[in-house]
TIVEX-744735 format. One record per residue (C-alpha): x, y, z. Coordinates in steps of 0.02 Angstrom, whole numbers, plus 50000, padded with zeros to 5 digits. Each point is the difference from the previous one (the first is absolute). Layout:
<zazas>
<zaza><x>X</x><y>Y</y><z>Z</z></zaza>
...
</zazas>
This chain:
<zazas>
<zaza><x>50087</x><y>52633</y><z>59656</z></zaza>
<zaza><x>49952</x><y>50149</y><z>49898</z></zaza>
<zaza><x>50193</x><y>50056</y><z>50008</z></zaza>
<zaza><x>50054</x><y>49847</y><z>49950</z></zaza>
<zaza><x>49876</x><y>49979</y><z>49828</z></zaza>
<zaza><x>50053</x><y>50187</y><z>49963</z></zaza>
<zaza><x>50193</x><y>49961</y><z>49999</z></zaza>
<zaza><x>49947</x><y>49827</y><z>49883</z></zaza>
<zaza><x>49885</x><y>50140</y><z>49868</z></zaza>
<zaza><x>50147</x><y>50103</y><z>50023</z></zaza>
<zaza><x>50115</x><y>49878</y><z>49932</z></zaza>
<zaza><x>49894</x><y>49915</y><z>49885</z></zaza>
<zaza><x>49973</x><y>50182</y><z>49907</z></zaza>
<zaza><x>50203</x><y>49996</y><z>49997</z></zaza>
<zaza><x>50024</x><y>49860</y><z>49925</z></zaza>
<zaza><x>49857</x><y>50014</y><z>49865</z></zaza>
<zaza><x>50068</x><y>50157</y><z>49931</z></zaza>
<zaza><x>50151</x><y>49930</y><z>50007</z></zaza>
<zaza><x>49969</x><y>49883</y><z>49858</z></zaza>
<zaza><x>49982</x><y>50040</y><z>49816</z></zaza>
<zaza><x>49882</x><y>49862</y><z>49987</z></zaza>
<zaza><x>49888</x><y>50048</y><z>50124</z></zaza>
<zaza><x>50002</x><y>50162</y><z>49944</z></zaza>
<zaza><x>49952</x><y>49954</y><z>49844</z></zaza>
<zaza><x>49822</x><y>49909</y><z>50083</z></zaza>
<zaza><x>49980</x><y>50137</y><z>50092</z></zaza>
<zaza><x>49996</x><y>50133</y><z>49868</z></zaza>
<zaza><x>50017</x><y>49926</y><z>49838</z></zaza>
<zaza><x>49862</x><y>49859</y><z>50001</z></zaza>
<zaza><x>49860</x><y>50130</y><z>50036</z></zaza>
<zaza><x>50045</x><y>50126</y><z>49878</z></zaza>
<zaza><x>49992</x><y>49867</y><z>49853</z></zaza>
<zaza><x>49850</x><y>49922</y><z>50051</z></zaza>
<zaza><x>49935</x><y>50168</y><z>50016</z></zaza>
<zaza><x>50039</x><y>50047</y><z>49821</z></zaza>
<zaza><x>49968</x><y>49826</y><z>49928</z></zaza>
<zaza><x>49815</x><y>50003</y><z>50070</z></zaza>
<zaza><x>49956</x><y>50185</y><z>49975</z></zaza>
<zaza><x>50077</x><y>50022</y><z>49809</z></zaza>
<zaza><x>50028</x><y>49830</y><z>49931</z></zaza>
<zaza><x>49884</x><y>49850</y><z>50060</z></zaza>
<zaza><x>49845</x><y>50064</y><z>49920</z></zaza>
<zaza><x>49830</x><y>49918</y><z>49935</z></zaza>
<zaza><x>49948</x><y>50164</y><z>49927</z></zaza>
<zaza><x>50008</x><y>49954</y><z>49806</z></zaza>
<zaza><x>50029</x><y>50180</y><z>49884</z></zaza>
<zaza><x>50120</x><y>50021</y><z>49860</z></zaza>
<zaza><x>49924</x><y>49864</y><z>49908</z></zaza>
<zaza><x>50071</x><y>49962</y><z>49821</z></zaza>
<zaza><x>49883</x><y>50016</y><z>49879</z></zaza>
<zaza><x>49989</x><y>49971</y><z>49804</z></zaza>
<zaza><x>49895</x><y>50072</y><z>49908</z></zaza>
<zaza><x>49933</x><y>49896</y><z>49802</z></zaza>
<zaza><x>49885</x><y>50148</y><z>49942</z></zaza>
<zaza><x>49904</x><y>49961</y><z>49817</z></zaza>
<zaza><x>49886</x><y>50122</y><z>50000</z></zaza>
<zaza><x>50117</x><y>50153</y><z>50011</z></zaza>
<zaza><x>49873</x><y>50114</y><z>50045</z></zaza>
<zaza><x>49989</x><y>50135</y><z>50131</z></zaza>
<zaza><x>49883</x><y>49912</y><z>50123</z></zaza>
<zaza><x>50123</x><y>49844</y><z>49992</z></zaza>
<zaza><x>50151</x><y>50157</y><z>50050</z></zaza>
<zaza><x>49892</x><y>50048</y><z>50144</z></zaza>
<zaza><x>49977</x><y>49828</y><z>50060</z></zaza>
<zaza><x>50193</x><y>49980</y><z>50000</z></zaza>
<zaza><x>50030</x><y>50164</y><z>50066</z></zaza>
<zaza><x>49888</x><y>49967</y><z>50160</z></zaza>
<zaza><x>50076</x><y>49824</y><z>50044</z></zaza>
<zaza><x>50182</x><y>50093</y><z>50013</z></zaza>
<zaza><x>49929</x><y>50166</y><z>50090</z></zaza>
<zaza><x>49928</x><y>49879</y><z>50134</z></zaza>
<zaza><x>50180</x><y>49958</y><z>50080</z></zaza>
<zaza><x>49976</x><y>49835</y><z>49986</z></zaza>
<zaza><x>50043</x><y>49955</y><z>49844</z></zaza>
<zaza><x>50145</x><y>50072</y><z>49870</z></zaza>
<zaza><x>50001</x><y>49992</y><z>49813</z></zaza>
<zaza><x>50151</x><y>49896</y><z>49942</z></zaza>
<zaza><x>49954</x><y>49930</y><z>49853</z></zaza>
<zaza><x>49911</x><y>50022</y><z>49849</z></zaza>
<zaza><x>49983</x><y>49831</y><z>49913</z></zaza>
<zaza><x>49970</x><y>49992</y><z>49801</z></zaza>
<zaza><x>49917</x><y>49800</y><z>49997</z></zaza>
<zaza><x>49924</x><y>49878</y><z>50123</z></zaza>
<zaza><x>50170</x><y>49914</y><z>49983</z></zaza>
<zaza><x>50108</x><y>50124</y><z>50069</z></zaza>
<zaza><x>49872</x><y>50023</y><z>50136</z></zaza>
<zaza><x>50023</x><y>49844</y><z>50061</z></zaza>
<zaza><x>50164</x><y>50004</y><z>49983</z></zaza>
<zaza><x>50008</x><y>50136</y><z>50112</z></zaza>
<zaza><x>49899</x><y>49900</y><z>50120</z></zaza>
<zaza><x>50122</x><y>49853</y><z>49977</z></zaza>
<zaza><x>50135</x><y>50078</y><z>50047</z></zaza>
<zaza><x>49926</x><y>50085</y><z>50147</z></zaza>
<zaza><x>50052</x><y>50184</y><z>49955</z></zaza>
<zaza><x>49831</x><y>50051</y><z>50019</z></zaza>
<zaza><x>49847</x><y>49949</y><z>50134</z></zaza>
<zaza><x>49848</x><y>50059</y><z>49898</z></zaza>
<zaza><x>49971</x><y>50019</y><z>49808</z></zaza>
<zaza><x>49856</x><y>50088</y><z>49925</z></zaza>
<zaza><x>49899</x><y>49975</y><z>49854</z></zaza>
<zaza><x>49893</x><y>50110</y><z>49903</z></zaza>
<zaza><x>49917</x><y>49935</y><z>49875</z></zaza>
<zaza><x>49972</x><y>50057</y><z>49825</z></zaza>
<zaza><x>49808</x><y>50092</y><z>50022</z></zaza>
<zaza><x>50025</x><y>50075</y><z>50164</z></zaza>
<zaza><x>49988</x><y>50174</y><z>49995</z></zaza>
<zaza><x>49836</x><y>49971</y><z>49849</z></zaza>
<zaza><x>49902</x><y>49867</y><z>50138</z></zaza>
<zaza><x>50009</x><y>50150</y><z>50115</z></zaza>
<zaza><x>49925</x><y>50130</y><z>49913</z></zaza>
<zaza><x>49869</x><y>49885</y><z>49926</z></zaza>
<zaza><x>49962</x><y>49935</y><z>50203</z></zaza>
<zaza><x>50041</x><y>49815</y><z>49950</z></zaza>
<zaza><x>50116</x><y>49902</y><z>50146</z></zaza>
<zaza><x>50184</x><y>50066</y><z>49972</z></zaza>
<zaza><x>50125</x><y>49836</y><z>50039</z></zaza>
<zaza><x>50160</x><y>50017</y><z>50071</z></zaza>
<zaza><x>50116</x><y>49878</y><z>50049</z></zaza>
<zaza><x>50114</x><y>49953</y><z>50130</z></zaza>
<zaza><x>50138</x><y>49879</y><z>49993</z></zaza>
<zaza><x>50089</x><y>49959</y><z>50158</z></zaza>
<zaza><x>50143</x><y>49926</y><z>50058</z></zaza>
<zaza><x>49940</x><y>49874</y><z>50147</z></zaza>
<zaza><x>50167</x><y>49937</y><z>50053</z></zaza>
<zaza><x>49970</x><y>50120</y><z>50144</z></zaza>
<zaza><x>49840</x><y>49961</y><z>50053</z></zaza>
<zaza><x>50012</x><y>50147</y><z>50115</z></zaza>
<zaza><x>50046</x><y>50141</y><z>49892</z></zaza>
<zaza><x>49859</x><y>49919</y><z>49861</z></zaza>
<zaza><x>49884</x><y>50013</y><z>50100</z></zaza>
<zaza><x>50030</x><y>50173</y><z>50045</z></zaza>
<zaza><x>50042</x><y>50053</y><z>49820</z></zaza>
<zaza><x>49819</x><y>49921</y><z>49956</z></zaza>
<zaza><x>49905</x><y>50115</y><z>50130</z></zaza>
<zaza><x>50103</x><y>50157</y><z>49955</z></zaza>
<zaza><x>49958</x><y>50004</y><z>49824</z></zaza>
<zaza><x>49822</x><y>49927</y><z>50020</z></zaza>
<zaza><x>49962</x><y>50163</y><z>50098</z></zaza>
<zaza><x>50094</x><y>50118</y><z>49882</z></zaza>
<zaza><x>49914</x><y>49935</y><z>49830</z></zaza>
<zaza><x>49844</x><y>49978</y><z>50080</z></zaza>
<zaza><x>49998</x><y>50206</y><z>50062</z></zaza>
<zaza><x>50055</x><y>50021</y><z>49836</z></zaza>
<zaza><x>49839</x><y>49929</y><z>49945</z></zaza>
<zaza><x>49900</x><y>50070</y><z>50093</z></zaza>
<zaza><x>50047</x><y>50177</y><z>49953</z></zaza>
<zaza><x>50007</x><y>49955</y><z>49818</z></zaza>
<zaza><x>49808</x><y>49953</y><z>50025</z></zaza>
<zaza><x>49934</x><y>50059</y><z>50130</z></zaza>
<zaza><x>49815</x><y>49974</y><z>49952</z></zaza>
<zaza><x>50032</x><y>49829</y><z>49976</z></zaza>
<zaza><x>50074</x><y>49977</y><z>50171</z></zaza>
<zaza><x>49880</x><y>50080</y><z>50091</z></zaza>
<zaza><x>49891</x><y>49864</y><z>49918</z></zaza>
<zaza><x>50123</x><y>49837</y><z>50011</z></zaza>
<zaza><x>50013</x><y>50089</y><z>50196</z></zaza>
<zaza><x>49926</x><y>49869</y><z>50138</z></zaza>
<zaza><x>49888</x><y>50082</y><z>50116</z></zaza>
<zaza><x>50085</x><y>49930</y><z>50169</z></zaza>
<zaza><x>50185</x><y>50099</y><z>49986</z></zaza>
<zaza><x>50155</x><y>49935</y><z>50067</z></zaza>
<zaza><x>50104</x><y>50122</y><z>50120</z></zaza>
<zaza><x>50138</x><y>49929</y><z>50070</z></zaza>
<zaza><x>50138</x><y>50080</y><z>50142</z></zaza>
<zaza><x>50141</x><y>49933</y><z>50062</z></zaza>
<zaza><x>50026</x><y>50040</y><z>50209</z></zaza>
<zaza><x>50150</x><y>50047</y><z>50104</z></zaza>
<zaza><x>50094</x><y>50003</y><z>49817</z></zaza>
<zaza><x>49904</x><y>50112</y><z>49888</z></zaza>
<zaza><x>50145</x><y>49977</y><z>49858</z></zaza>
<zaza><x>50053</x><y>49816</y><z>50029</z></zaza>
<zaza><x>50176</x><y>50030</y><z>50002</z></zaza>
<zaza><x>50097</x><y>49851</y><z>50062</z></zaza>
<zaza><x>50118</x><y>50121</y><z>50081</z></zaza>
<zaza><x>49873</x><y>50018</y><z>50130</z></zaza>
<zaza><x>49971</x><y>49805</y><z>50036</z></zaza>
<zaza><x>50197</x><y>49995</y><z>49975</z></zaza>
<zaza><x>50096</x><y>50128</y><z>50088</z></zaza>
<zaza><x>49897</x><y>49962</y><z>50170</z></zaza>
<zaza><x>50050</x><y>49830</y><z>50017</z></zaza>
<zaza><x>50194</x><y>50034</y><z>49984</z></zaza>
<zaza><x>49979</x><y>50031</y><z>50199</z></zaza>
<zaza><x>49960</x><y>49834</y><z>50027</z></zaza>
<zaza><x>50136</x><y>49912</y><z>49888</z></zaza>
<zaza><x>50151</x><y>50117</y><z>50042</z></zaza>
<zaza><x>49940</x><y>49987</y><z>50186</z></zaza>
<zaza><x>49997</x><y>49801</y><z>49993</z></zaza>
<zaza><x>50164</x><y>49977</y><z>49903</z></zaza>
<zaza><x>50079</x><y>50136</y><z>50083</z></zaza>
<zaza><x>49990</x><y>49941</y><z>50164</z></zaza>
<zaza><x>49995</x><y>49819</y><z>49972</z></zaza>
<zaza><x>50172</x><y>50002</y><z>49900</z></zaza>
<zaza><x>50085</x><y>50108</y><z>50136</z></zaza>
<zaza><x>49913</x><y>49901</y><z>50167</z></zaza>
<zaza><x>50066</x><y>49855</y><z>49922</z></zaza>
<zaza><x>50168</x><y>50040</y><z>49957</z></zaza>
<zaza><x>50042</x><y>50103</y><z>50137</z></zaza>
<zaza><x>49978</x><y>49875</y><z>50132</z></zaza>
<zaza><x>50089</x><y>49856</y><z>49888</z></zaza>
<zaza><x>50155</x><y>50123</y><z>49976</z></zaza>
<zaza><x>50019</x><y>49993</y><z>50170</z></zaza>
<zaza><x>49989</x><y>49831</y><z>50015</z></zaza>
<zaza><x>50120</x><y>50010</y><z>49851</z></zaza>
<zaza><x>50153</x><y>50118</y><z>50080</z></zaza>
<zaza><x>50006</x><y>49917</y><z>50162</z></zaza>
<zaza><x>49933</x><y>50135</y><z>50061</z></zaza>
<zaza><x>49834</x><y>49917</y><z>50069</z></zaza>
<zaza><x>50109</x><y>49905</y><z>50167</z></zaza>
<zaza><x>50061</x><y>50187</y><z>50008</z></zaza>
<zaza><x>49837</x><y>50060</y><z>50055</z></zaza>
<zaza><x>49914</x><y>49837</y><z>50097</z></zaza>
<zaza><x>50152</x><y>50031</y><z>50132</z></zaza>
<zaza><x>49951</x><y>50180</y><z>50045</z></zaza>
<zaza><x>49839</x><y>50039</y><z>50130</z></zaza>
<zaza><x>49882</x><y>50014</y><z>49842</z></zaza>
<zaza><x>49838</x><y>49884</y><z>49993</z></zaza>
<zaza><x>49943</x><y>49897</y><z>49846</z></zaza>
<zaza><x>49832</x><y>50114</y><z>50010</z></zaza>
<zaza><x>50106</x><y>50161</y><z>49998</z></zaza>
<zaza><x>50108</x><y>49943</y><z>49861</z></zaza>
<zaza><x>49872</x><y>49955</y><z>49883</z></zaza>
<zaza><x>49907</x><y>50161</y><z>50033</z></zaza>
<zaza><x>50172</x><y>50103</y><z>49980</z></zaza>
<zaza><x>50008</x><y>49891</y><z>49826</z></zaza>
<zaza><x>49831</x><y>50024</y><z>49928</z></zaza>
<zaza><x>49964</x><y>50204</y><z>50073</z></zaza>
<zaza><x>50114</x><y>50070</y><z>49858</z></zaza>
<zaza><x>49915</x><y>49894</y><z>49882</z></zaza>
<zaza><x>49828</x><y>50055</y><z>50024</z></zaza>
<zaza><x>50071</x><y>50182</y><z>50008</z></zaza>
<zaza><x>50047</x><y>49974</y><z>49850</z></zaza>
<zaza><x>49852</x><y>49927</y><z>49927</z></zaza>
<zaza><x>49900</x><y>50160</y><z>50060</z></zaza>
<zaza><x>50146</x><y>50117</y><z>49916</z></zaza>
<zaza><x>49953</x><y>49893</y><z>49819</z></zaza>
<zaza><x>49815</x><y>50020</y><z>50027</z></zaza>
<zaza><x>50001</x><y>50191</y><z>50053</z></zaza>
<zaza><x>50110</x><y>50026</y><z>49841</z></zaza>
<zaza><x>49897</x><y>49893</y><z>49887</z></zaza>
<zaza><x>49850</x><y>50094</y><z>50049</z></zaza>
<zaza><x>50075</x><y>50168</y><z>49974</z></zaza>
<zaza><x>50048</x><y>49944</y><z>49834</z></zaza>
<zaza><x>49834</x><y>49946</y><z>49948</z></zaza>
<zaza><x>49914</x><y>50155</y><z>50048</z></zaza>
<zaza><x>50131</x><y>50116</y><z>49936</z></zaza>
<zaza><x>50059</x><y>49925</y><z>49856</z></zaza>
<zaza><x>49865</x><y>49871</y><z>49941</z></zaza>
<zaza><x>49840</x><y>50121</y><z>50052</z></zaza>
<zaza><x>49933</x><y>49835</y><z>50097</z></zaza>
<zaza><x>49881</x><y>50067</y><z>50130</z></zaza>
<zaza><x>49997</x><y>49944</y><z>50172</z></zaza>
<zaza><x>49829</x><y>50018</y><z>50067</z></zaza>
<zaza><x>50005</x><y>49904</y><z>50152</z></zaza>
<zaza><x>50089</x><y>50032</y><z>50144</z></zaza>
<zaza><x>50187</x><y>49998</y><z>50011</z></zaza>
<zaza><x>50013</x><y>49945</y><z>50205</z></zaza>
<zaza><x>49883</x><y>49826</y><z>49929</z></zaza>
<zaza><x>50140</x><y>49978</y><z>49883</z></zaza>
<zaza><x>50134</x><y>50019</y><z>50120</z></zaza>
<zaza><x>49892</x><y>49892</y><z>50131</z></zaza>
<zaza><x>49988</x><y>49881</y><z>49840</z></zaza>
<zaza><x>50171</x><y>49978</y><z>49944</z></zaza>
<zaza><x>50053</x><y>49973</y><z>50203</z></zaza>
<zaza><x>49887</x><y>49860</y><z>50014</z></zaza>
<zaza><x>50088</x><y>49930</y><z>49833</z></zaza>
<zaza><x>50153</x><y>50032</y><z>50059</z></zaza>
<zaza><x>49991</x><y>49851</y><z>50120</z></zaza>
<zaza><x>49992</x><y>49865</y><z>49883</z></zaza>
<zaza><x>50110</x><y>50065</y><z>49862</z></zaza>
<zaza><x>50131</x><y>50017</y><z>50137</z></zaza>
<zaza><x>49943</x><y>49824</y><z>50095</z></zaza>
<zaza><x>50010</x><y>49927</y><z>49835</z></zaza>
<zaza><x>50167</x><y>50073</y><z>49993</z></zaza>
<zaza><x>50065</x><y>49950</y><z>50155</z></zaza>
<zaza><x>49944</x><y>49822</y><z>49964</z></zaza>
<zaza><x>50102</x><y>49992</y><z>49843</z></zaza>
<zaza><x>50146</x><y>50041</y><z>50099</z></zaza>
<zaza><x>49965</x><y>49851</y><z>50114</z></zaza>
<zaza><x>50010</x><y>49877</y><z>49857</z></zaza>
<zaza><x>50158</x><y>50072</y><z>49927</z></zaza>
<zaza><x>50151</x><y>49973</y><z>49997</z></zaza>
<zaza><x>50096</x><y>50146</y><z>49869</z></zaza>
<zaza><x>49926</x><y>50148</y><z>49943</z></zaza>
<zaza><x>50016</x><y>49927</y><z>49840</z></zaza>
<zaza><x>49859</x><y>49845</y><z>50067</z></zaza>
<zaza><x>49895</x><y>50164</y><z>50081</z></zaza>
<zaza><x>50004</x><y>50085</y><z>49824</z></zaza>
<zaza><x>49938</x><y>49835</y><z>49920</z></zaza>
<zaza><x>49877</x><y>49974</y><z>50112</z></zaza>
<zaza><x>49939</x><y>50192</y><z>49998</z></zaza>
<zaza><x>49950</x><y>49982</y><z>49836</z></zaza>
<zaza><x>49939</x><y>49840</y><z>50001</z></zaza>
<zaza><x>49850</x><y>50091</y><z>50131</z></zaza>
<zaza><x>49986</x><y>50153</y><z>49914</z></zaza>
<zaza><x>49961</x><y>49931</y><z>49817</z></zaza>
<zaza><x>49864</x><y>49901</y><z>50045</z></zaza>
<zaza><x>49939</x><y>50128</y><z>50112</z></zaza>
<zaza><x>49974</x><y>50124</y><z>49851</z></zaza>
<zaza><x>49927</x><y>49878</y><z>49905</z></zaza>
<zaza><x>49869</x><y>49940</y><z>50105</z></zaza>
<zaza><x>49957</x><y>50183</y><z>50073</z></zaza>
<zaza><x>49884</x><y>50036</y><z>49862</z></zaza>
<zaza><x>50096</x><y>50165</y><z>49935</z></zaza>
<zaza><x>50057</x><y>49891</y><z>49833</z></zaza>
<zaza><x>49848</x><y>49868</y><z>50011</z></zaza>
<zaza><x>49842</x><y>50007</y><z>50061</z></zaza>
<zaza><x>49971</x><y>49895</y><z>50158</z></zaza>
<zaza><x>49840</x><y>49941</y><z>49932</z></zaza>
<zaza><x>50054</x><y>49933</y><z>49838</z></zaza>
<zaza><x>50126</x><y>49892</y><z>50090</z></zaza>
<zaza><x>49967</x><y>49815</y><z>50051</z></zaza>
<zaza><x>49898</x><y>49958</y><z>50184</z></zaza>
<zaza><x>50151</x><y>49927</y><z>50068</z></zaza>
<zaza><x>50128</x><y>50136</y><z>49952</z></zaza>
<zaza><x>49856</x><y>50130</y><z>50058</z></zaza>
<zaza><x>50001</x><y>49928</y><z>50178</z></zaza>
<zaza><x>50191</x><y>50014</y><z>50005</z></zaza>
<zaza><x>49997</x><y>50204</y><z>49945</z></zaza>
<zaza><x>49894</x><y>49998</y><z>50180</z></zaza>
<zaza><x>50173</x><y>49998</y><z>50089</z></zaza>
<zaza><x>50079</x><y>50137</y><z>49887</z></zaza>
<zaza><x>50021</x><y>50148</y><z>50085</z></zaza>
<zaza><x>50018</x><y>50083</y><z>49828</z></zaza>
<zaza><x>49834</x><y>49971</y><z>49964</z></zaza>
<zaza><x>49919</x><y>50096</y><z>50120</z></zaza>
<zaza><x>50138</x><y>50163</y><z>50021</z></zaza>
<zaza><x>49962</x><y>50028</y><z>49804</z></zaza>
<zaza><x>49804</x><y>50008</y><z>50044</z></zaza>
<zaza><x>50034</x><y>50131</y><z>50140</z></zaza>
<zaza><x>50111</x><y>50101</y><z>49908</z></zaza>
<zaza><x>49903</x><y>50014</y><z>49847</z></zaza>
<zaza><x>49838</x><y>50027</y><z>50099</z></zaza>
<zaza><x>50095</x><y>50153</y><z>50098</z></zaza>
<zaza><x>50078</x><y>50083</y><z>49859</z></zaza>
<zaza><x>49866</x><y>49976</y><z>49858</z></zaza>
<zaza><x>49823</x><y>49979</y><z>50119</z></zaza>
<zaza><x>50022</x><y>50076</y><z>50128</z></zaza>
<zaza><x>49959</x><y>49864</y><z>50116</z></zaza>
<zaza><x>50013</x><y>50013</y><z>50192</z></zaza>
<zaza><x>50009</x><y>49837</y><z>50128</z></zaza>
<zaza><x>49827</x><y>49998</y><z>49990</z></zaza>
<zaza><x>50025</x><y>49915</y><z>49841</z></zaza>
<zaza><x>50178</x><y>49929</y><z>50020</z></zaza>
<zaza><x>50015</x><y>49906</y><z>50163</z></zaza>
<zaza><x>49971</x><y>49821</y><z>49922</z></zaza>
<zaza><x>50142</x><y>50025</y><z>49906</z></zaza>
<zaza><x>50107</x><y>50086</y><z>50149</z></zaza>
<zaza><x>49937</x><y>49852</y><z>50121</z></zaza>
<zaza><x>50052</x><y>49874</y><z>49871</z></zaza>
<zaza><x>50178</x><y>50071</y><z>49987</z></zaza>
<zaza><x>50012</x><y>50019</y><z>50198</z></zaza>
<zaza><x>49958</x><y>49836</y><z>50010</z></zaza>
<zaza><x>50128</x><y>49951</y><z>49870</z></zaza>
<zaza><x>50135</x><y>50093</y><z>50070</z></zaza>
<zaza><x>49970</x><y>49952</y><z>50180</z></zaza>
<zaza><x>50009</x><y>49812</y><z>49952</z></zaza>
<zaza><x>50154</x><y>50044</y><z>49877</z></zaza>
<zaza><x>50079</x><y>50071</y><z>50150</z></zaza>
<zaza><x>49977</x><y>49901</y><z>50113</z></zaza>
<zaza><x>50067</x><y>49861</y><z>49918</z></zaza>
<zaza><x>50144</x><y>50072</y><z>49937</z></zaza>
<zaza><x>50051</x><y>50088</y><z>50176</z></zaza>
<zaza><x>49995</x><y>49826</y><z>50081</z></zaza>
<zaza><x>50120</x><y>49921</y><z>49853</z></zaza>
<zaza><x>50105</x><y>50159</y><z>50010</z></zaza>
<zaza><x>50024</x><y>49978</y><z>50214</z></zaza>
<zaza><x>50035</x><y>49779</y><z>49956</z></zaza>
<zaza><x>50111</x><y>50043</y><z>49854</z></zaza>
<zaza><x>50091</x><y>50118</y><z>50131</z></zaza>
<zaza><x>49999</x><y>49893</y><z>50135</z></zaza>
</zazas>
């Protein structure tokens, strides 16, 4: 039996590296997910384009300026000359944020009197507004403080607010990013190449080939999917190497859990797979169809949207996506730490999941043969 599977891996390897277009899955896919996650999907909002409408001229209104752009969130584009070309500016969306001092502004702050400022914003991005807004609400209100410092000690509240962010001290989006590129590459990966693999067999003519020789249905299926899940280990040992060498993500948890992890996943991406490849008939149908499980999949993971926001009856659906709970282990080993102590509902759920998933799809795969 075990010779048998080995001489199926052995010529399933063949033939993938055979083809360009596996190839391609194989290497290519990863390596542009990888960069497209860790450089540019980002929610981290900096270089923010800012015009500045300054009537007081003085050199407390300079400072103020000079501050917002030496934060690295916001740069200096403009300097308007009238409230019209300020909003024009705004109009036309070439800058996020204006500015605007008011005549009286540097005289209000020697004399202790409340200083205005304003901030125009462009909301069309309700996002990047919002952001903008909290940015330069912290660096004019420091600015305050150390123009008076007397005063704020008496505007000061006496319970004071101290806030920390866990697991990622600097919010960077790289590092709720870059770790979930193991679970997408692994799922498309493999479920594009299970698929396709066993249709373009079915395909060549090359499928009556094999039923006539001593190999089982069991065997075959396991010769079909091994490579696959080899390779889905190869994409997840790379990814991680990439993150912590090239992205500085830590890994605090242990790296056997995420192995353990991503084999447990492995069955139903690759059941899913092997289903697909029941209910096709080209690779062209199996490509479709790929897709047509893997979009919603993302969406309903909660990487893009958060589960909770999303309707009850869509909620109980993202219950049966094994997306949803691979992205909770692997951000919980690389950015918490976590052990199974904390992780086996989510490592039952997709055992469950995958058992079912393969089950199913091994008995279509032995009718569909037979």
């Amino acid at each position: 039996m075990l010779s048998r599977i080995r001489h199926v891996v052995i010529k399933e390897f063949i033939q993938l590296f055979r083809d360009r277009r596996m190839k391609a899955i194989v290497f290519v896919i990863p390596v542009i997910q990888l960069m497209v996650f860790g450089y540019a999907v980002t929610t981290d909002v900096t270089d923010i384009s800012l015009a500045v409408f300054d009537l007081d001229k003085s050199a407390e209104s300079r400072e103020l300026f000079r501050r917002m752009e030496s934060s690295g969130y916001f740069t200096v584009r403009y300097f308007a000359g009238s409230p019209e070309e300020t909003q024009d500016l705004l109009d036309r969306g070439l800058v996020t944020v204006a500015l605007q001092v008011n005549r009286g502004f540097s005289e209000a702050i020697r004399k202790g009197r409340p200083a205005e400022v304003q901030v125009l914003l462009d909301g069309t991005d309700s996002n990047t507004a919002q952001v903008a807004m909290d940015y330069a609400g912290r660096i004019i209100r420091k600015y305050g403080r150390d123009l008076a410092p007397q005063a704020a000690e008496q505007g000061q509240p006496r319970v004071a607010l101290a806030t920390r962010a866990w697991y990622n001290p600097e919010l960077l989006s790289r590092n709720y990013n870059v770790p979930g590129v193991i679970a997408f590459v692994i799922m498309l990966t493999c479920l594009l190449l299970t698929s396709m693999a066993i249709v373009r067999e079915r395909e060549i003519g090359t499928m009556e080939q094999l039923m006539v020789t001593p190999i089982r249905p069991l065997e075959l299926m396991l010769g079909k999917t091994i490579p696959f899940a080899l390779i889905g280990f190869f994409d997840m040992i790379m990814i991680t190497a990439a993150a912590i060498l090239k992205f500085d993500i830590p890994i605090r948890g242990s790296f056997p859990l995420l192995c353990a992890a991503t084999a447990i996943y492995l069955l139903s991406v690759l059941g899913m797979g092997l289903f697909i490849s029941t209910v096709s008939r080209t690779q062209q149908q199996a490509l479709m169809a790929t897709f047509l499980l893997y979009i919603p999949a993302v969406l309903l993971s909660g990487f893009m949207f958060p589960i909770n926001n999303m309707p009850h009856v869509i909620q109980y659906f993202t219950y049966l996506n094994p997306l949803r709970y691979f992205l909770v282990i692997v951000r919980g080993i690389f950015l918490k730490g976590n052990g199974v102590d904390i992780l086996w509902p989510q490592m039952a759920a997709l055992l469950l999941i995958g058992l079912g998933v393969m089950a199913v799809s091994s008995l279509r795969f032995r009718k569909r043969l037979g």
